[in-house]
Structures are given as structure tokens and as C-alpha cells.
N, C-alpha and C positions, 0 to 999 in steps of 0.2 A: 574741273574736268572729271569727268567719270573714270571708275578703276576697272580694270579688265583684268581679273583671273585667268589662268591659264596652268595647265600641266604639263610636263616635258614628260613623255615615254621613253626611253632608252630601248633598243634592241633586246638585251638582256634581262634577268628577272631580280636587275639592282632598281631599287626605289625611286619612284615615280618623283621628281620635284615640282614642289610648286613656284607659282611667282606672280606678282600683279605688276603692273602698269600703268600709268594715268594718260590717256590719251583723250583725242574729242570724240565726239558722238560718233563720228566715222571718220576712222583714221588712215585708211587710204594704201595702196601698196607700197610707198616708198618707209613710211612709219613701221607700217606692217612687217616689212621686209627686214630694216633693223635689228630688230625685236628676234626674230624666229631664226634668220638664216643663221649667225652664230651659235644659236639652238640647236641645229639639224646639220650641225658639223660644216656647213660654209656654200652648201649646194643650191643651186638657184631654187627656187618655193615653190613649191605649187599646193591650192588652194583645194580642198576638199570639205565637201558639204557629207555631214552624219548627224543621224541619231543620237541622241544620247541622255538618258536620264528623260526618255522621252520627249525629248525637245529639240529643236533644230539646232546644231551647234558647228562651229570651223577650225576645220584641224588646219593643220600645213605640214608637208614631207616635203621631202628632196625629190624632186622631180625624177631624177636620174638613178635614183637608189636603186632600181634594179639593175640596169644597165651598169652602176657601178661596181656591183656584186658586195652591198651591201647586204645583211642579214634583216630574215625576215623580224618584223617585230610581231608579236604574236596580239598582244595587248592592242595593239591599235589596229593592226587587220580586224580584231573583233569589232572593235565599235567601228569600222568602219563598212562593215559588214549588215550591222544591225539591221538597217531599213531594209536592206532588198529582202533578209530572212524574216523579217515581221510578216511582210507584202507576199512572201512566198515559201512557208514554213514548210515542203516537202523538196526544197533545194538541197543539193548537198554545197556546205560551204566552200570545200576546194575546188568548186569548179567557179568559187568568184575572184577576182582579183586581190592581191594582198599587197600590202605595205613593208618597204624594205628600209631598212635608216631607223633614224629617232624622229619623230613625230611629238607636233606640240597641239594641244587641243585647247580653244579656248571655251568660258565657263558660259558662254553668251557671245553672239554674233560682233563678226568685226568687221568681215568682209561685204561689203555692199555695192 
């Protein structure tokens, strides 16, 4: 089975962790789900498509992180930012959506 990298963001500006997994070629939301919601403090998933390192890659947050008045993550609003300011460099970023909670990003697509 293939290894999947992956980063965990924190809210705060303590250290980014890493971690791998061995999962199949497409490991599906219930595997998926596993894996990240313990990650992002216990909050149902939801799936985010960015940018990153110039490649298409899949984060996941807590769906509800605003709603919960979780704090903004600065780190992962940026990359999750990236594409629309590539595609639209005279935007100002605060007027796009931001990411609140710990955010996990993987190294290479998971979600299919």
C-alpha cells in the first residue's frame, strides 16, 4: 500500500507535525475520516481543495470551526488562499474566506 504524508497545522504558531499513513490508492471518507477527525480536535471533516507547492493538494478542517469560535489558523488560511490570489493577484486577501481550527494537509491527493 502506498504512504500518504500529511501535516497537522495548529491554530497557533507551535510546530507544524508531521505524519504518514499507509492506505490504498484511494482511501475513501470513512479511512479518511479516521485518520484526520482526531487530528482537528473531533469535529465532523470537511474536504478542501488548494494549492500548494504548486500542485493540487487536500487539506481537511472542522467544518464547524467558525461556528464554533474556533481561532483563526493563519498558516493554513494562507495556503488555502493561494489559488484564488495566483488567478487574481489585485484581490485583497481579507475579503476571502479563512480557516478556523487545526487543519491537516496532505503531501498528494487522497480525496477522490
Amino acid at each position: 500500500m502506498p504512504t500518504f504524508d500529511y501535516r497537522v497545522f495548529p491554530v497557533d504558531d507551535s510546530a507544524v507535525e508531521t505524519g504518514s499513513v499507509e492506505w490504498p490508492d484511494k482511501p475513501g471518507f470513512s479511512t479518511i475520516n479516521k485518520l484526520v477527525q482526531p487530528l482537528i480536535g473531533g469535529g465532523h471533516i470537511e474536504h478542501v481543495t488548494v494549492l500548494h507547492g504548486g500542485e493540487r493538494r487536500d487539506m481537511f478542517v472542522d467544518e464547524e470551526g467558525h461556528v464554533k469560535g474556533m481561532d483563526r489558523n493563519d498558516r493554513a488560511t494562507s495556503i488555502y488562499r493561494t489559488n484564488w490570489l495566483k488567478k487574481h493577484p489585485g484581490c485583497d486577501p481579507e475579503t476571502l474566506p479563512s480557516i478556523a481550527g487545526p487543519a491537516v494537509l496532505f503531501t498528494r491527493r487522497v480525496w477522490f
